[in-house]
N, C-alpha and C positions, 0 to 999 in steps of 0.2 A: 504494500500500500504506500504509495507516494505521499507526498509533503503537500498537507492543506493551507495553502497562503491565502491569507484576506488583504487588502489593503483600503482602510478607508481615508476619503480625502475629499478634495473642495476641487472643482477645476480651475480655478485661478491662482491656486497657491504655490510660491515658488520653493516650498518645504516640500510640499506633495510630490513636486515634477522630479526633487533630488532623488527621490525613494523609486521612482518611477522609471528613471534612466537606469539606478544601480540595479534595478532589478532585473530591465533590459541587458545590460551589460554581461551580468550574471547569469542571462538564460534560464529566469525562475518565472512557471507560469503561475499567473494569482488569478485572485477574483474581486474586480474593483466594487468598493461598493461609496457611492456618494452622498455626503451628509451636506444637508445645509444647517448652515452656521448659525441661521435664526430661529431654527424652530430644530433643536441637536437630538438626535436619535436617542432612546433611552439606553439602545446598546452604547452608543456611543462615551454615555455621560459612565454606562457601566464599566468599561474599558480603559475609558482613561477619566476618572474622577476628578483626580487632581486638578490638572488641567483644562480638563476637556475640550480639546481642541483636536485637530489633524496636525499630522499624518499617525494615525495607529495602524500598525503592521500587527498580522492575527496570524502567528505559524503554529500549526496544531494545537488552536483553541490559547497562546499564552499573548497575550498583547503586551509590543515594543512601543514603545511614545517617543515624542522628541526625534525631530528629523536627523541630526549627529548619531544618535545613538543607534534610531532605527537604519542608516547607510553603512553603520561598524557591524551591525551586527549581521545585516544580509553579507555583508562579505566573511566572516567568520564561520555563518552556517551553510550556505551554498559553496558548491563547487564553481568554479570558473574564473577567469580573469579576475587578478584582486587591484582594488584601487589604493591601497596603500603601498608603500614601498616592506621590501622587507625587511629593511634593518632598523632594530630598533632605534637608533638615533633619528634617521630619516623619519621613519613613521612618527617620532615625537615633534618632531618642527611640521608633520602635512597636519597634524591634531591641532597644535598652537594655528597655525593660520587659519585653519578653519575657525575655530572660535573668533579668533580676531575679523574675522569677514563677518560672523554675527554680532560681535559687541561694538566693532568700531568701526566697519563697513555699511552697513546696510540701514542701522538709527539715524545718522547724521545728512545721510542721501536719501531719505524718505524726507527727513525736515525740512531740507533742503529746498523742496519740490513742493512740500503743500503749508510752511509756515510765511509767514510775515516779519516784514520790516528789521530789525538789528537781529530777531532768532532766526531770519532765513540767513541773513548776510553770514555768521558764526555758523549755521550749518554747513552753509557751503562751502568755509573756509576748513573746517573738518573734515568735510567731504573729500574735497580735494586733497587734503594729508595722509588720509586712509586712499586715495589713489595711486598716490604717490609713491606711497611704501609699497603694492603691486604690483606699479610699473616695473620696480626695480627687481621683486622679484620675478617677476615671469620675464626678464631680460634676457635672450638667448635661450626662448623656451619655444617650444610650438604647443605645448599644453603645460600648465603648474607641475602635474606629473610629471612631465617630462617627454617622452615623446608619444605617448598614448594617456590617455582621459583620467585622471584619477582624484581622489575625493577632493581636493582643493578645485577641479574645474568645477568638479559635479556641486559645490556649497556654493559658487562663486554664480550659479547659473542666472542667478538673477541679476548680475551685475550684466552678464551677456547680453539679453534683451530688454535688461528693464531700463538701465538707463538712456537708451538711445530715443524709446516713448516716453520716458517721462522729460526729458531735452523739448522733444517736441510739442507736447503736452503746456510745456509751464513755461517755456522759452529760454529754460537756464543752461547754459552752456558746461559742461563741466567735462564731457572728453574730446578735448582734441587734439588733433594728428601731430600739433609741435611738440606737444605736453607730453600724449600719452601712446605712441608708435608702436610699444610695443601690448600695450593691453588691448589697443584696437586692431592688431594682427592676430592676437591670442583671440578677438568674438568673431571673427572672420572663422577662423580655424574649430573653434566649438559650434560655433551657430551651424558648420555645414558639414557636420561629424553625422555622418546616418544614423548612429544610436541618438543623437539628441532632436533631430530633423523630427520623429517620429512623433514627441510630443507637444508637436505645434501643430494640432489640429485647426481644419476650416470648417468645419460644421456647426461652429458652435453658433445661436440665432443671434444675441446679440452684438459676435464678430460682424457678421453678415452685415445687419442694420449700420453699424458703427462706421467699420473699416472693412470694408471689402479687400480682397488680394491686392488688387491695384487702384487703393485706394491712396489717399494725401501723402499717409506715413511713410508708404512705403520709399519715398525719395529721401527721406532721411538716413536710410541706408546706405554710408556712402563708406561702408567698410565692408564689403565682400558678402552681406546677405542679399539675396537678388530676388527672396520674400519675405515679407516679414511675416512674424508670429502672432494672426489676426488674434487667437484667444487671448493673450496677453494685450495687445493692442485695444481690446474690446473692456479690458477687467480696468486698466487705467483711464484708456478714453472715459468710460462710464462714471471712473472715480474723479475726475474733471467736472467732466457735464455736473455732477451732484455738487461740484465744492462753488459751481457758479450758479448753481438754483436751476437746472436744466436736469430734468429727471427723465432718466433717458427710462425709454419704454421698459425693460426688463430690469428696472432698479434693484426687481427682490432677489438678482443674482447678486449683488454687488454686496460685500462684507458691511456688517458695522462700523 
């Protein structure tokens, strides 16, 4: 009898997508199941209490929480291509940066993008610092791994597509080509990696309504994606349209 995987999650979460690629990577088949966030499944609240949020990962009935924890562990219990390195030193610096891409990455580039006035300015001046320290690492890399996909690309995924939409979105400038050459060759290089191609579906309705395939955004791609990622394009456009009192038709997708 084979390995019963659940995974439940949100479609526009860029925690969910991390779990979703590692588990592609790994060649583990699961069964997705979708919770929304406003009205949370009572399995859901049963599974992970604490919390109660996604991504929970369900392997023979025991639920993993926490997007880090639930990407270490599909790699330790499945077989296949691992995204860690294997020497313990190495693996202790892809752990550090992955943390560091949550606590000093991705808070100060969300602020960034939807505060106001001296806390945007100081966001973005963070922002930029946490970019900064990336460029220099992925310098002479073609992926954080190294030359294949490993858990610093896979945490980082939202830095891939999210800020090129959220640029366009709010108008803030904060990656370019003098600055940052080499983290904009590194979304080049993940956005068109066919393990991560896959989780940029176009079906989703309020992609469609929003951002069509060849709709505005997509010319802001001027770093080697030749489509953009309408569901992500759809979860942020939306999260615009609300922050300007524009309630876009399927708002009851859109987080709290």
């Amino acid at each position: 009898m084979g390995d019963e995987v659940k995974l439940h999650g949100t479609w526009f979460s860029p925690f969910v997508t991390r779990v979703q690629i590692v588990l592609k990577l790994k060649g583990v088949e699961y069964e997705y199941v979708e919770e929304d966030l406003k009205n949370k499944s009572p399995l859901l609240l049963k599974i992970n209490p604490i919390y109660e949020k996604v991504p929970v990962l369900i392997h023979n009935g025991n639920p993993i929480v926490e997007s880090l924890i639930v990407i270490e562990y599909i790699d330790e219990a499945f077989s296949g291509p691992s995204i860690l390195p294997k020497d313990p030193y190495e693996r202790s610096k892809a752990r550090f940066w992955t943390k560091f891409l949550d606590d000093k990455g991705m808070p100060p580039l969300w602020k960034a993008c939807w505060s106001k006035g001296e806390e945007r300015e100081k966001a973005k001046e963070e922002a930029l610092e946490s970019l900064k320290i990336l460029e220099n690492e992925i310098k002479g890399k073609k992926f954080f791994g190294g030359n294949k996909i490993g858990i610093l690309d896979v945490t980082a995924d939202f830095f891939a597509y999210g800020i090129p939409i959220l640029e366009e979105l709010t108008k803030i400038k904060l990656l370019t080509e003098d600055e940052f050459p080499c983290l904009l060759k590194w979304v080049t290089n993940y956005c068109n990696d066919p393990f991560v191609k896959e989780y940029f579906p176009v079906d989703d309705p309020l992609a469609k309504e929003y951002f069509p395939p060849k709709g505005p955004l997509s010319a802001s791609y001027k770093v080697g994606l030749h489509q953009s990622p309408p569901h992500k394009h759809a979860f942020y456009g939306a999260a615009f349209l609300e922050s300007q009192n524009r309630r876009p038709k399927y708002i009851s997708d859109i987080p709290e």
